[in-house]
C-alpha positions in Angstrom: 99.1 67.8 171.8 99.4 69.8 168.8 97.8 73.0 167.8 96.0 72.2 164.8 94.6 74.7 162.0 93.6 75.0 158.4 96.0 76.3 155.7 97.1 76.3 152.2 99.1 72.8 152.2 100.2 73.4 148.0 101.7 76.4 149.5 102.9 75.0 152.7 104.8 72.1 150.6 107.0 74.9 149.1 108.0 76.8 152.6 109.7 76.7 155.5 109.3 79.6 157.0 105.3 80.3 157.1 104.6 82.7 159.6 105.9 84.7 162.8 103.4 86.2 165.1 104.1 88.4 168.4 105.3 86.8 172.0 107.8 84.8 170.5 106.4 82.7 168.4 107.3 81.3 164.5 106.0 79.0 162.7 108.8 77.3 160.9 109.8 73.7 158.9 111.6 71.1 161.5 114.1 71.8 158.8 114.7 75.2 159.4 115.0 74.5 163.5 117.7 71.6 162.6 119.8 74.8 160.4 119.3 77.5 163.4 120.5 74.7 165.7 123.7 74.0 164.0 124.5 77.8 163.7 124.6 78.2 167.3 122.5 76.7 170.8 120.0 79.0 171.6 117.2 78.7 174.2 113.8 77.7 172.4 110.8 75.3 173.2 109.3 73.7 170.1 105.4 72.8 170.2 104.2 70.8 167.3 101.4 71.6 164.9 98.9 70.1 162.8 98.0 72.0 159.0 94.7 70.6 157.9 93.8 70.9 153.6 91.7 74.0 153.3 89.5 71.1 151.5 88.9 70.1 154.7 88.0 73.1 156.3 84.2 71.9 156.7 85.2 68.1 158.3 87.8 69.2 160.7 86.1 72.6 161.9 82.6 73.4 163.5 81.2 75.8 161.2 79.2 77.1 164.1 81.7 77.1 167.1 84.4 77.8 164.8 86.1 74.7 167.0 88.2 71.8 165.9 86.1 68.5 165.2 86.5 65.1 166.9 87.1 64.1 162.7 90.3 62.3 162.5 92.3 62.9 159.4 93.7 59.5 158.0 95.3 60.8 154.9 98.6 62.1 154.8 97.9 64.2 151.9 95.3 66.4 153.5 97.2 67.1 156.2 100.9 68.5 157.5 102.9 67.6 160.4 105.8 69.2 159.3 106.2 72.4 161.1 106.7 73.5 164.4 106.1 76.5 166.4 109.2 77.6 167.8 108.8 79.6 171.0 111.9 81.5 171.7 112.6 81.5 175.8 114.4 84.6 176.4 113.9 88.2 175.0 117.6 89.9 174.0 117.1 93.4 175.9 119.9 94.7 173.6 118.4 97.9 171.6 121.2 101.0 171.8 118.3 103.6 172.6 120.9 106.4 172.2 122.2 105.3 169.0 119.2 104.2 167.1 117.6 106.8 165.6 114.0 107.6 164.7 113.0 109.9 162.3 116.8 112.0 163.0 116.5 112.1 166.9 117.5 109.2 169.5 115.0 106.2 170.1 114.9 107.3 173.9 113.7 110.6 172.5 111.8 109.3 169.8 108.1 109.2 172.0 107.9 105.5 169.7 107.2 102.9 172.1 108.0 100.0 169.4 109.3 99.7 166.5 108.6 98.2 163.1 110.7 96.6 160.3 112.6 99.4 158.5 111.2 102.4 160.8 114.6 103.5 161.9 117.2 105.4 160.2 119.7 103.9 161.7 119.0 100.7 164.0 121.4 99.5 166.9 122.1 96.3 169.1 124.5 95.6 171.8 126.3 92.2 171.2 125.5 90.4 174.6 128.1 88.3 176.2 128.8 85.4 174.0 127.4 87.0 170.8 123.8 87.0 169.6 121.8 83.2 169.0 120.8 82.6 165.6 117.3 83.9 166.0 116.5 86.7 168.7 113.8 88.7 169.7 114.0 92.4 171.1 111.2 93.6 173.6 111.1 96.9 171.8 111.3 95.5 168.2 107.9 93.8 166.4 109.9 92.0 164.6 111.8 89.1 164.9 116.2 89.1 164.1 118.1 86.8 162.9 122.0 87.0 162.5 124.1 87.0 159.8 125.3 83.7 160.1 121.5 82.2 160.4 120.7 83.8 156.8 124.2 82.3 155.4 123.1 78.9 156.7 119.1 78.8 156.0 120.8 80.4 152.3 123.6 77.4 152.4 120.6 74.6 153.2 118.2 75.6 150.6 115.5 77.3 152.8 112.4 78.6 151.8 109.7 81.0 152.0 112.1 83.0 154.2 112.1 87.2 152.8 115.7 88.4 154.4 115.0 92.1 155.1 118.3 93.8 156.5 118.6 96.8 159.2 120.3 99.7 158.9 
């Protein structure tokens, strides 16, 4: 079953990268799942969603309850099947806490228990065994990484709505 929810489907048409939210989760284009794929296998579950037409809002959710309707939405055009939320299975435990560094001392030092895109001066990984999968996540990072490779390939396929943001 999929999760369903209302959103902007003019700018949902456009994207295919939408949102990413904590725990491992991103909302992304099928698209962009086959172009991660093909950069590398990486351990992932997919679970499918439903974007209902903002125009909607009132048929397909209980202005009271805030709950989905039993409303079934027939046209194609109010509605969007074409993302996914891609779960990502395991975390990369892979931050250097020695050599990243946090406003001039070392992460481990630091007193920072997470941290944010573009907070660190200087931000380092350990490479794992067999190199990183296209898309990882990092317990201690909010954010979400994606290698080089991955941006050259989402680049390469034409991908969009995706704001590259590198580390230091």
């Amino acid at each position: 079953m999929p999760i369903e929810f209302v959103g902007n489907l003019e700018n949902a048409a456009w994207l295919d990268h939408i949102f990413t939210a904590p725990m491992g989760l991103l909302l992304i284009s099928k698209r962009m799942v086959r172009v991660l794929e093909s950069v590398k296998p990486f351990a992932y579950r997919l679970i499918p969603t439903t974007i209902y037409s903002e125009k909607i809002k009132h048929l397909v959710v209980d202005r009271f309850t805030r709950r989905r309707t039993w409303y079934q939405v027939e046209d194609p055009a109010l509605r969007n099947e074409d993302f996914v939320i891609l779960q990502l299975q395991d975390e990369l435990d892979c931050l250097d806490r020695d050599r990243t560094i946090i406003d001039g001392v070392p992460f481990r030092q630091s007193g920072v228990s997470y941290l944010g895109m573009e907070e660190a001066q200087q931000l380092e990984l350990r490479a794992p065994d067999g190199g990183f999968p296209p898309v990882f996540s990092v317990p201690k990072l909010t954010f979400y990484c994606f290698t080089e490779e991955a941006k050259q390939a989402c680049d390469k396929a034409g991908l969009k709505g995706l704001w590259w943001r590198p580390q230091k």
